[in-house]
LUMDREN-135420 format. One record per residue: residue number from 1; residue in one letter; z, x, y of N, C-alpha, C in turn. Coordinates in Angstrom, 1 decimal. Atoms other than C-alpha are relative to their C-alpha. Example, Ala and Ser with C-alpha at 12.3 -4.5 7.8 and 13.67 -1.06 7.14 Angstrom:
1	A	0.0	0.9	-1.2	7.8	12.3	-4.5	0.0	0.9	1.2;
2	S	0.0	-0.9	-1.1	7.1	13.7	-1.1	0.8	-0.8	1.1;
END
This chain:
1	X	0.0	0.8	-1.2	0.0	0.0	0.0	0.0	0.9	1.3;
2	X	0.1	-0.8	-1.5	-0.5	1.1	3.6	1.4	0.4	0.3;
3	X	-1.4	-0.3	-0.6	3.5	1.3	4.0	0.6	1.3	-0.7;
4	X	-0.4	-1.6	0.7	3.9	3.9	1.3	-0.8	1.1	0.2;
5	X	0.5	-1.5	-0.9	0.8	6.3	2.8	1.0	0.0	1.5;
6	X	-1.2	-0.3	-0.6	2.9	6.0	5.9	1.2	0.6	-0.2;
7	X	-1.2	-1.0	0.0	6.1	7.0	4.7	-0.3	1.1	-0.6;
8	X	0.6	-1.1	0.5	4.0	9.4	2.9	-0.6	1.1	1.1;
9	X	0.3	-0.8	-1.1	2.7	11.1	6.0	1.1	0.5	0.7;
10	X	-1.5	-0.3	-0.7	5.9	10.5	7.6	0.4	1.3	-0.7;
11	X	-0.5	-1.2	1.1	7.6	12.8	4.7	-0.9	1.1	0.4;
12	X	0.5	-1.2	-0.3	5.2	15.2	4.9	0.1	1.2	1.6;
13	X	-0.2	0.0	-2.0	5.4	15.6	9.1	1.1	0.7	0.1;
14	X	-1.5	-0.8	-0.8	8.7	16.1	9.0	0.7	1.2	-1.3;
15	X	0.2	-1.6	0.6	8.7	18.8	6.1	-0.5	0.7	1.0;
16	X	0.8	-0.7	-0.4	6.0	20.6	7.8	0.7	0.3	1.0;
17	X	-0.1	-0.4	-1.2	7.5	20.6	11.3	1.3	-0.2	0.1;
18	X	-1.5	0.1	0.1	11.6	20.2	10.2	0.2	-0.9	1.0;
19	X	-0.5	0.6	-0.8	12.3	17.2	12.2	0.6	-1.6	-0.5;
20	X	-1.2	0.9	0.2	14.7	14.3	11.8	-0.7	-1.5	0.4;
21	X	0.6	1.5	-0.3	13.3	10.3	11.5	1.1	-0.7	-0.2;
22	X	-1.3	1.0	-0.1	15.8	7.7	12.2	-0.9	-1.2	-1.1;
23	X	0.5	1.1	0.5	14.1	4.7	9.5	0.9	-1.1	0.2;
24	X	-1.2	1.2	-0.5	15.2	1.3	10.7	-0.4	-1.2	-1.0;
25	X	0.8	0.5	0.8	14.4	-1.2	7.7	1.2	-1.2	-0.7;
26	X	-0.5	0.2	0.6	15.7	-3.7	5.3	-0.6	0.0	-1.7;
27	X	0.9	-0.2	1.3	13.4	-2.4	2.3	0.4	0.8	-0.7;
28	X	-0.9	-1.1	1.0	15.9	-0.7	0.0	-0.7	0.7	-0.6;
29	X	1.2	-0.9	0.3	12.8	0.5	-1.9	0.0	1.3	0.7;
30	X	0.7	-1.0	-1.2	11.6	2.5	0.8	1.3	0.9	0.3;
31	X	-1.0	-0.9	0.2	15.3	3.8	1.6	0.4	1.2	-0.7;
32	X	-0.1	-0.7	0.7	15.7	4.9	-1.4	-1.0	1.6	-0.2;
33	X	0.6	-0.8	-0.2	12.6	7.2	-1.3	0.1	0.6	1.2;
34	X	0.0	-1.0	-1.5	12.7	8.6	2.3	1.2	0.4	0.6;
35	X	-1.1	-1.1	-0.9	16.2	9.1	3.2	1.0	0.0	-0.6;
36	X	-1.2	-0.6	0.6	18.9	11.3	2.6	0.9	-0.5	-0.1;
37	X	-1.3	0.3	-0.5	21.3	9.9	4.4	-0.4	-1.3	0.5;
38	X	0.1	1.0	-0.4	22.1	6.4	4.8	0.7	-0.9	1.1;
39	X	-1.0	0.6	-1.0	23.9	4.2	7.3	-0.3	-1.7	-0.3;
40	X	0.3	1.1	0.1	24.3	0.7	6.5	1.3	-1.2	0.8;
41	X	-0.7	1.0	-0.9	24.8	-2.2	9.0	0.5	-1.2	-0.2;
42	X	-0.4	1.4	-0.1	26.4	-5.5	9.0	0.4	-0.8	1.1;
43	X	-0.4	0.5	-1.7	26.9	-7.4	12.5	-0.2	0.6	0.8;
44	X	0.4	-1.1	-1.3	25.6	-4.8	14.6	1.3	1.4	-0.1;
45	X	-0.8	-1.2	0.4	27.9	-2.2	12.8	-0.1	0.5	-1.1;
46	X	0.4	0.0	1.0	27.9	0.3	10.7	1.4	-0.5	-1.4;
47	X	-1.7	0.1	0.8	30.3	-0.1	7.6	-0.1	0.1	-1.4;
48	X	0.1	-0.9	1.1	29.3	2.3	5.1	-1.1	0.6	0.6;
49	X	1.4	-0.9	0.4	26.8	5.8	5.2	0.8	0.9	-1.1;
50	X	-0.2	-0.9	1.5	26.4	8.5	2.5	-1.2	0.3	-0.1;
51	X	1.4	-0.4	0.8	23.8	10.4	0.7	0.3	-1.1	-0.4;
52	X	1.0	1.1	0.8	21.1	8.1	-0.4	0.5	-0.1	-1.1;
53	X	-0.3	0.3	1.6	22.1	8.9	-4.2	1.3	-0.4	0.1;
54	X	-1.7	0.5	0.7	25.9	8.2	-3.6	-0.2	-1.2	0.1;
55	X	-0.2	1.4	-0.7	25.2	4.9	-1.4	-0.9	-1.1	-1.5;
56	X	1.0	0.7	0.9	22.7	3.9	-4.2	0.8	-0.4	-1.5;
57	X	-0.7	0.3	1.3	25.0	4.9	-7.3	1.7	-0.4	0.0;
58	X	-1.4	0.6	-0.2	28.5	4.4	-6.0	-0.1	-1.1	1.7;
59	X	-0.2	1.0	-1.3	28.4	1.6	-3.0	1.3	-0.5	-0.4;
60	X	-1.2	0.7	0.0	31.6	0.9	-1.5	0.3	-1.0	0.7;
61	X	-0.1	1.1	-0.2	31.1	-1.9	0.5	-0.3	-1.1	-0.6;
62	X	0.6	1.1	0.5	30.7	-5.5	-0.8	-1.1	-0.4	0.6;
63	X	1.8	0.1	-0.5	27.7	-6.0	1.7	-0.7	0.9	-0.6;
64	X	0.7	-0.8	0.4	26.3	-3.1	0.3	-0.6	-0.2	-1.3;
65	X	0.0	0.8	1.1	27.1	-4.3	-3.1	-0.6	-0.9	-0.2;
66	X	0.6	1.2	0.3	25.5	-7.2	-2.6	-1.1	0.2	0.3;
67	X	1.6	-0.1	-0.6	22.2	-6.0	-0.9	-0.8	0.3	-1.3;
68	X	0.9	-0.9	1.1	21.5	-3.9	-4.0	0.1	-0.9	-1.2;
69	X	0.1	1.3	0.7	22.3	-7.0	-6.2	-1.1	-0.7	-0.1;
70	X	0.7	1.2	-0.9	20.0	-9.1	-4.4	-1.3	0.8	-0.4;
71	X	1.6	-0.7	-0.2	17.0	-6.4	-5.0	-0.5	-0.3	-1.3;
72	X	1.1	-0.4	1.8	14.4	-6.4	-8.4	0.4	0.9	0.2;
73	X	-0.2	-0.6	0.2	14.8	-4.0	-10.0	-0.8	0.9	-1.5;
74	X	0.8	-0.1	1.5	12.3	-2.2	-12.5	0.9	0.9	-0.9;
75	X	-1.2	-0.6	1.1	15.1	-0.2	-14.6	0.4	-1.4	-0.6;
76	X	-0.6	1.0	0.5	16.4	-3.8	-15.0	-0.9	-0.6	-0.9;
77	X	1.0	0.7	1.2	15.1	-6.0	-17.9	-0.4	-1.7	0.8;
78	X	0.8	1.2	-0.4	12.8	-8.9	-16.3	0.9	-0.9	-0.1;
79	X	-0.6	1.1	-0.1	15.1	-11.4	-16.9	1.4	-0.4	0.6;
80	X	-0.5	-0.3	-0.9	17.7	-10.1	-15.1	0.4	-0.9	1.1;
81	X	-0.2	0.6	-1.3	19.5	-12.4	-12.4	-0.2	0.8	1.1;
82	X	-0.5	-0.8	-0.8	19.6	-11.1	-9.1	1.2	-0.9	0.9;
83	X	-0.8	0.7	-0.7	22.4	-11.9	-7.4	0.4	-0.1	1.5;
84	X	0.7	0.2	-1.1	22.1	-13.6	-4.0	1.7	0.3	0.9;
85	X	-1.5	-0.4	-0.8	25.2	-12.6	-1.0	-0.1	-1.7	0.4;
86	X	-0.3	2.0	-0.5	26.6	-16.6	-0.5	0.4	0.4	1.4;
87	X	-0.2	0.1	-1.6	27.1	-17.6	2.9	-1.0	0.2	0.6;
88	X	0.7	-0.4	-1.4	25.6	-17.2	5.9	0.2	1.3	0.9;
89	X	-0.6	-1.1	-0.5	25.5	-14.1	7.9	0.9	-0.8	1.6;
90	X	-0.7	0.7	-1.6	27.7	-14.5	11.5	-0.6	-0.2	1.3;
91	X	0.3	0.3	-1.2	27.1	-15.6	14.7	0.3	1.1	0.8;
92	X	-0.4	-1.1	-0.2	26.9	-12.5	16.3	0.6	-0.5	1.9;
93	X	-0.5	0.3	-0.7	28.0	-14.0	19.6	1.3	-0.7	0.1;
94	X	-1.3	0.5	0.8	30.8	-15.4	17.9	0.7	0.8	-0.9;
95	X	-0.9	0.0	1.1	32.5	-13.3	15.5	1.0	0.3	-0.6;
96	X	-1.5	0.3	0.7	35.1	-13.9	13.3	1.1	0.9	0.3;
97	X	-1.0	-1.0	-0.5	38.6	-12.2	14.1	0.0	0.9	-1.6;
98	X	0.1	-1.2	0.8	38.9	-9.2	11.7	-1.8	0.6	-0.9;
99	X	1.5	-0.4	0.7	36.2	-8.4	9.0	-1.2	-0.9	0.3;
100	X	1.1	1.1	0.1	32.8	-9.9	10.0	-0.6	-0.2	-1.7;
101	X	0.5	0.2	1.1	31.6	-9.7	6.5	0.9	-1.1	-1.0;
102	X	-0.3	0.4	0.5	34.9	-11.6	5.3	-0.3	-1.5	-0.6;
103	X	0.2	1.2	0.7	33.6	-15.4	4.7	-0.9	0.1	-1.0;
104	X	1.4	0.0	1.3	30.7	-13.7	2.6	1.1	0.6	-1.2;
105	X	-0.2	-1.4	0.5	33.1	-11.1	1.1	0.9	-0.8	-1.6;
106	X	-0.3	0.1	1.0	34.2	-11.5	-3.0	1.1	0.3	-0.1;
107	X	-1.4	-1.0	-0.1	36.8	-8.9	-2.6	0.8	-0.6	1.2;
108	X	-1.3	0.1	-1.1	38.5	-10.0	0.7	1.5	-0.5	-0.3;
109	X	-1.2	0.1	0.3	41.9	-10.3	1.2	0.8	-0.4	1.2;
110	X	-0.4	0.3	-1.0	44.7	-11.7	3.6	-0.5	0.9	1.6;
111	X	0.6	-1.0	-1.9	44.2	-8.5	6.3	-1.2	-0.3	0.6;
112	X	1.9	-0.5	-0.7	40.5	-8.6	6.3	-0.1	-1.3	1.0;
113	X	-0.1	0.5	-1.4	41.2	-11.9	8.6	0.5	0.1	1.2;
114	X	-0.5	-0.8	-1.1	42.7	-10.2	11.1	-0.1	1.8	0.6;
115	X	0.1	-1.0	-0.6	42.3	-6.6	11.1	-1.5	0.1	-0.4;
116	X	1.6	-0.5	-0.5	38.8	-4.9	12.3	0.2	1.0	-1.0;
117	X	-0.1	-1.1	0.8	38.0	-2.5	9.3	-0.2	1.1	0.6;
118	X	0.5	-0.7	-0.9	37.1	0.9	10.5	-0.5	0.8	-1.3;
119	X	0.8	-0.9	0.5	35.0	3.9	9.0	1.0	1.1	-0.7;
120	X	-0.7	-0.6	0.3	37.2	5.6	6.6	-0.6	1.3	-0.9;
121	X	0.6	-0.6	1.2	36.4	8.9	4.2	0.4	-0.6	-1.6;
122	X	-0.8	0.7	1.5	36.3	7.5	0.4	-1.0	0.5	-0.9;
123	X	0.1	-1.1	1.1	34.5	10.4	-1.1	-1.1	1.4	0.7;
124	X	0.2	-1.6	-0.9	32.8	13.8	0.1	-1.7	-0.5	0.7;
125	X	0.7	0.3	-1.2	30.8	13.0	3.1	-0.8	-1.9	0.1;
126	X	-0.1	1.7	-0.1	30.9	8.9	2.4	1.1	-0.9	0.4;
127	X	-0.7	0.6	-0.6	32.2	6.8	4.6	-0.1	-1.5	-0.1;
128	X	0.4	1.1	0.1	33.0	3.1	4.3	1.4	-0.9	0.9;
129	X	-0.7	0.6	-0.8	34.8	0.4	6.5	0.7	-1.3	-0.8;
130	X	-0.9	0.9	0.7	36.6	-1.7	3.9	1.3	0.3	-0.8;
131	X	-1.1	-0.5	0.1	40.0	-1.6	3.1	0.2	0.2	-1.6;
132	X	-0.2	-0.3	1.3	39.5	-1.6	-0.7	-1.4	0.6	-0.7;
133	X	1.4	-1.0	0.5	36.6	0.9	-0.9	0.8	1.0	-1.0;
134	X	-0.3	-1.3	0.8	38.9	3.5	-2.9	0.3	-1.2	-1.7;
135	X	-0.3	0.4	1.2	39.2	0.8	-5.4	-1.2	-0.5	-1.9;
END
């Protein structure tokens, strides 16, 4: 497809001339191939990055968790559910007092309606903004 010669040029470009591409996307595919390092948003924040391979094989957020749920997957066997994040995302002019992700969130817990998570270390150079990422 025209989007993988692109990130194909891209890659190449920035070998050749060592330079640093910010990719802004929701096509975990494509993530996965082109970048190292990931940063992933939820409400206009982030709240988890990592190498690409940790974020991919250990995700510690439940949004994160749930994105990579949500994708096909050709390792997986065709029949495979995927599983979809319930709820609605938030009203970003509205939202909710502590965790914005809490009304979607599996794992939440009393705190997450009141305190703001923040960007913690929860393994060597991955960071994640939920209070039960070490678990």
């Amino acid at each position: 497809s025209v989007r993988v010669e692109i990130l194909k040029l891209l890659r190449g470009l920035q070998e050749k001339h060592n330079f640093s591409v910010i990719y802004i996307t929701h096509d975990l595919s494509t993530v996965r191939y082109f970048s190292e390092r990931v940063f992933v948003m939820y409400a206009g924040k982030i709240i988890e990055c990592g190498l690409a391979r940790e974020i991919y094989h250990h995700p510690r957020h439940p949004y994160t968790l749930g994105l990579l749920h949500s994708v096909p997957r050709l390792d997986q066997p065709k029949k495979s559910k995927l599983e979809p994040i319930e709820g609605q995302p938030p009203d970003l002019a509205h939202l909710p007092a502590g965790c914005s992700f809490r009304p979607r969130c599996k794992f939440g817990e009393e705190r997450c309606d009141h305190e703001v998570p923040t960007l913690r270390e929860v393994g060597e150079r991955h960071f994640c903004a939920c209070p039960r990422a070490g678990e």
